[in-house]
N, C-alpha and C positions, 0 to 999 in steps of 0.2 A: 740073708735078709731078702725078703721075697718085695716085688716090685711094684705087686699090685697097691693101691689102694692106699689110705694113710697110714703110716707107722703109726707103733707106740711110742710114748717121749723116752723109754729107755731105750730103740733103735737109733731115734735120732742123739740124743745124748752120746750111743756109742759113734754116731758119725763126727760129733762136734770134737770128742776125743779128751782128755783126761787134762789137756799142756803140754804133755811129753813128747818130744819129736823125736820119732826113730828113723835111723837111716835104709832105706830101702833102694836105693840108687848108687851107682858105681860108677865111674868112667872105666874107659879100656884102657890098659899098656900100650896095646900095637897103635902106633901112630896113624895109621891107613883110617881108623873108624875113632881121630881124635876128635872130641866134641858130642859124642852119640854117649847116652848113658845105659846102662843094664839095668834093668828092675827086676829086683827078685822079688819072686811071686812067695807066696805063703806056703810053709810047709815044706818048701826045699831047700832048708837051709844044708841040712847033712847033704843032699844032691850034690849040691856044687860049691862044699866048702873047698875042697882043693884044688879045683878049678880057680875059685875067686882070688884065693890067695897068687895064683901065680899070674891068671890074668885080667885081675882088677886093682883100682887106687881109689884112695878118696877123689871124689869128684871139686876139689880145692883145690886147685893146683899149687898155690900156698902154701896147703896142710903141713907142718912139719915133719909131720910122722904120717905118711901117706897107705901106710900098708892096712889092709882091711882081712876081716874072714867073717865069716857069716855066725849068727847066734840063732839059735831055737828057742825062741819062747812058747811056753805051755799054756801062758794064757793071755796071749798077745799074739801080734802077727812077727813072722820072723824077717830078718832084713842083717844090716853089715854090722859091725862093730871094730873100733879100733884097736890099732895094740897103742903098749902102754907111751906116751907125747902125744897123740893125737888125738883130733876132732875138736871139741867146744866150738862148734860155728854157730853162727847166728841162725836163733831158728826160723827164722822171716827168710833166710836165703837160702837152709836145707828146703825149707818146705818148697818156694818158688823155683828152685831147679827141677825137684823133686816129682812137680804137679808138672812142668813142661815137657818131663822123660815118660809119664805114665799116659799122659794125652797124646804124645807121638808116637808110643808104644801102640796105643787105642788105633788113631788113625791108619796106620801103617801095617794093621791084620785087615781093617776094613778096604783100604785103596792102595795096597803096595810102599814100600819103601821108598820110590823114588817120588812118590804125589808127596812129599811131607817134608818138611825143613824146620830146624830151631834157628831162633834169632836169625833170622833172614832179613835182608830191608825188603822192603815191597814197590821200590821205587829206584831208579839211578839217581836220585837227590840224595837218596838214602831218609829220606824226610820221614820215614816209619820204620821200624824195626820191629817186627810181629814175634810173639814170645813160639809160638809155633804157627809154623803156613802150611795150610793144605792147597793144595793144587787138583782140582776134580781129574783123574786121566781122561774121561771123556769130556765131558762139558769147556773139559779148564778152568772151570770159575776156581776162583781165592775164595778161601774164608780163613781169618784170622783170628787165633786164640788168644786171649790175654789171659795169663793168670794170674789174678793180684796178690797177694798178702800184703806189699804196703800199702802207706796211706794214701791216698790220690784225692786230689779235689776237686768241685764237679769242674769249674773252670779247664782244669786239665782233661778230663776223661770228655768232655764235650768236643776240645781239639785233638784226639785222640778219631773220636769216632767220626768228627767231620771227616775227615783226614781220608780214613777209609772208605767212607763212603764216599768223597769226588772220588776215587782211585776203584770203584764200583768195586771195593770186596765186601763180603759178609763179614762181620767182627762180631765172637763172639767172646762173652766176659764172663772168666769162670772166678768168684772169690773164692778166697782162701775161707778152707773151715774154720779156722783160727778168726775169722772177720768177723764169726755171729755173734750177736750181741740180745740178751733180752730184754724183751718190752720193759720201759721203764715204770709203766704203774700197774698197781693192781686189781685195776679194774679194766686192763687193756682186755680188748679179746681175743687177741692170738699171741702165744707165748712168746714171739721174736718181734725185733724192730728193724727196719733196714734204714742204714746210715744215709747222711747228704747223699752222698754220688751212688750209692745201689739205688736209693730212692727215685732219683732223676732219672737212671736206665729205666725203672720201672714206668714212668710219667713218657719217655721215648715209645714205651709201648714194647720194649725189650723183655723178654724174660730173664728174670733173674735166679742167678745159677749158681751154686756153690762147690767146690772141690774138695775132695778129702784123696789126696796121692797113697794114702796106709792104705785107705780101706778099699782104691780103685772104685770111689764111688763120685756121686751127684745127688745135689739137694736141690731140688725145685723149690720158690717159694711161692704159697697157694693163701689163695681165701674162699671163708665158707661163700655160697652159692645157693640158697635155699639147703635142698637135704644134703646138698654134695660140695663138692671145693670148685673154683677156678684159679687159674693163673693168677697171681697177686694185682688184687686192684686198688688195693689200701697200705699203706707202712705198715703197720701191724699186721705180721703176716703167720702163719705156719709153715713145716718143712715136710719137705717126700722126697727119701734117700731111693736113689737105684743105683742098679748096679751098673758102669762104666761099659761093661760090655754087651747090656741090652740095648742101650741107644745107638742113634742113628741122628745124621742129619739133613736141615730141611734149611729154606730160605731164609727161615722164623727164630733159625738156632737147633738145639737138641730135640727130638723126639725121639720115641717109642711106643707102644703098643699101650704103655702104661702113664706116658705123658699125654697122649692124644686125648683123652677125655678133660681132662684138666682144661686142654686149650680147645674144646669145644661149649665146654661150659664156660668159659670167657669170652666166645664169641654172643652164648644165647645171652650171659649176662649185658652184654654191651648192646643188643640188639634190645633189650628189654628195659635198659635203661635210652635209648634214643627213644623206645615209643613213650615211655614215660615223661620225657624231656617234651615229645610233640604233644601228648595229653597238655604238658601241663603250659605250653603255649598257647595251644587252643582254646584252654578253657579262660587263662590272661587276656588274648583277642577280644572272645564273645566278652569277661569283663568288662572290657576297657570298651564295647562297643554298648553295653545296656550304658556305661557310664555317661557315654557319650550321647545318647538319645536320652537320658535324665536331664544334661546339662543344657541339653538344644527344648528340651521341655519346657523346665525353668527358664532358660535364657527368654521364649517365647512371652509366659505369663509376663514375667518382669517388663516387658515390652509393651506386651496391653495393657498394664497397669498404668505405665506411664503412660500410655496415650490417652488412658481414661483419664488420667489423674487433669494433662492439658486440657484435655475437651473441660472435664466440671471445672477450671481455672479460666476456658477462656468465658465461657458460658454464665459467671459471677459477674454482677452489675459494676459497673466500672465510677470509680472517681480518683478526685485529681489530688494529691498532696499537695498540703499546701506549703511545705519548705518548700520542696524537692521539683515540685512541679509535677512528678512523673505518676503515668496512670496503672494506678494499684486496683485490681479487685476489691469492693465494697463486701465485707465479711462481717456478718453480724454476729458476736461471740455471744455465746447464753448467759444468761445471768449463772451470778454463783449460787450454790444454795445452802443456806445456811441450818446448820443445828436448832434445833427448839428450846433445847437444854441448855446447852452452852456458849453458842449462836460464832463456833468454829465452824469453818467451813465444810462441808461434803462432801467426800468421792462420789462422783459421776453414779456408781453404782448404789448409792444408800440414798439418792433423792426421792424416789419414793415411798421411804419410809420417814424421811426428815428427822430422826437423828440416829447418832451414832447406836451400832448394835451393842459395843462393848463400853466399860465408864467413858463417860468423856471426860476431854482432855483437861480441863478444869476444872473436874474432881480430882481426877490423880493429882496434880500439882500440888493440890488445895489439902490435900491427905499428907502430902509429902511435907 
């Protein structure tokens, strides 16, 4: 599977995987390298079938029937199989072993065996226990792997990553392949959804990252971006498999050659939605600013109105009521005017034609 650029959905389908969990990790017999698993790689099963047998176990210490040898599949990846009482493990905890030996395996070609530990605490409280810890040999910085397959909630995976970060490590969160799920409607427009807590990584400004231990790969999750993708900036996302062994990492998490444009086009996209955000401030501002000199307009008329309205109130000839005593404006009302026809009264505006345009009103009645 080549790294560049989007897969087809039958690449990423073969990342997601069929259900079936095969076994591809081994522990050692020799006590000295107890806790370190072996990954067989694809294609050498006959290499080191009798190898495996004498110096590998199921990685259960448990297992009842612990002894293993390797199978070839023809159209599958090859990996261990049991003899006859063993295995049926849960495949939430093959896979989670599974993803912790193949990421150690990774780390540990890139910065040596001894930069790299499983289930380490990260602390003398022991208040973290990192599924695998990389140790930079030069820098020394921590960055810590989590590999999920189970369920976690964001509540948890918030005190999780607080956690790390007072303790200044990089944590980074690989889910399991087993955790994608697709978009629920169909009219979403990218074929995956990401759950409560991949969601919140994403909203952290995380990228979110998926593991497949079979395949030694990674699923990036992306959204379109005009003609091209970025880094997911919506739930509804799409996936870009690469290969385990082309990445690298950075402060931000995994990169490559082939991740790098993604999170360049996440940054133009974010830079082009802030200008959009300030367009559309400024244009709200100047709004709210014509508004504001409409309202100081009116407010003004309103003002002369009333003080015209006082001056012709105070400027009406004045007399005295004679309940009340009190001195009223002398306002002389116009006479009414009356119809010719029907001798009802006149709107204001039909007095000079003195009557009504339409029947008047004491016809109609008179008809009725």
């Amino acid at each position: 599977m080549t790294s560049g650029g989007l897969h087809r959905s039958g690449d990423i389908a073969a990342f997601i995987g069929d259900g079936e969990t095969r076994l591809i990790a081994a522990a050692y017999r020799d006590p000295v390298r107890a806790g370190e698993l072996f990954v067989l790689s694809d294609n050498e099963a006959h290499e080191h079938r009798a190898w495996a047998k004498s110096a590998l176990r199921c990685m259960f210490a448990d297992c009842p029937a612990p002894d293993l040898t390797t199978v070839s599949r023809a159209n599958a990846r090859d990996g261990f199989t049991h003899f006859r009482g063993g295995g049926r493990h849960a495949p939430e905890s093959v896979n989670h072993r599974q993803g912790k030996a193949v990421v150690a395996q990774w780390l540990r070609r890139l910065y040596g065996h001894d930069a790299v530990d499983i289930e380490v605490a990260t602390d003398t409280q022991r208040s973290r226990v990192a599924d695998v810890l990389l140790t930079h040999p030069i820098t020394q910085r921590r960055v810590a792997f989590e590999v999920q397959y189970a369920q976690l909630s964001v509540a948890e995976w918030r005190d999780r990553h607080e956690s790390y970060v007072q303790q200044g490590i990089i944590d980074v969160w690989l889910w399991g392949h087993t955790r994608i799920r697709r978009a629920r409607s169909e009219y979403a427009l990218e074929p995956y959804r990401l759950d409560d807590v991949q969601d919140e990584l994403r909203k952290a400004g995380m990228r979110v990252t998926f593991i497949n231990p079979e395949s030694s790969q990674l699923a990036i999750a992306v959204n379109r971006f005009g003609r091209t993708y970025s880094l997911a900036s919506e739930r509804e996302v799409d996936l870009v498999a690469f290969e385990l062994e082309s990445i690298r990492l950075s402060d931000q998490g995994v990169r490559s050659d082939a991740i790098d444009p993604f999170v360049t086009a996440a940054r133009e996209r974010e830079a082009a939605l802030r200008e959009r955000e300030l367009e559309a401030q400024e244009h709200a501002e100047a709004r709210a600013a014509i508004e504001a000199a409409r309202a100081k307009k009116a407010s003004a008329r309103d003002l002369e109105r009333a003080r015209a309205a006082r001056e012709q109130f105070a400027s009406m000839p004045a007399r005295v009521d004679a309940r009340s005593g009190v001195v009223r404006p002398s306002v002389t009302m116009p006479a009414r005017v009356l119809c010719r026809q029907c001798g009802k009264p006149l709107d204001a505006t039909l007095a000079e034609f003195g009557v009504h345009l339409g029947p008047c009103r004491w016809e109609q009645e008179r008809l009725l």
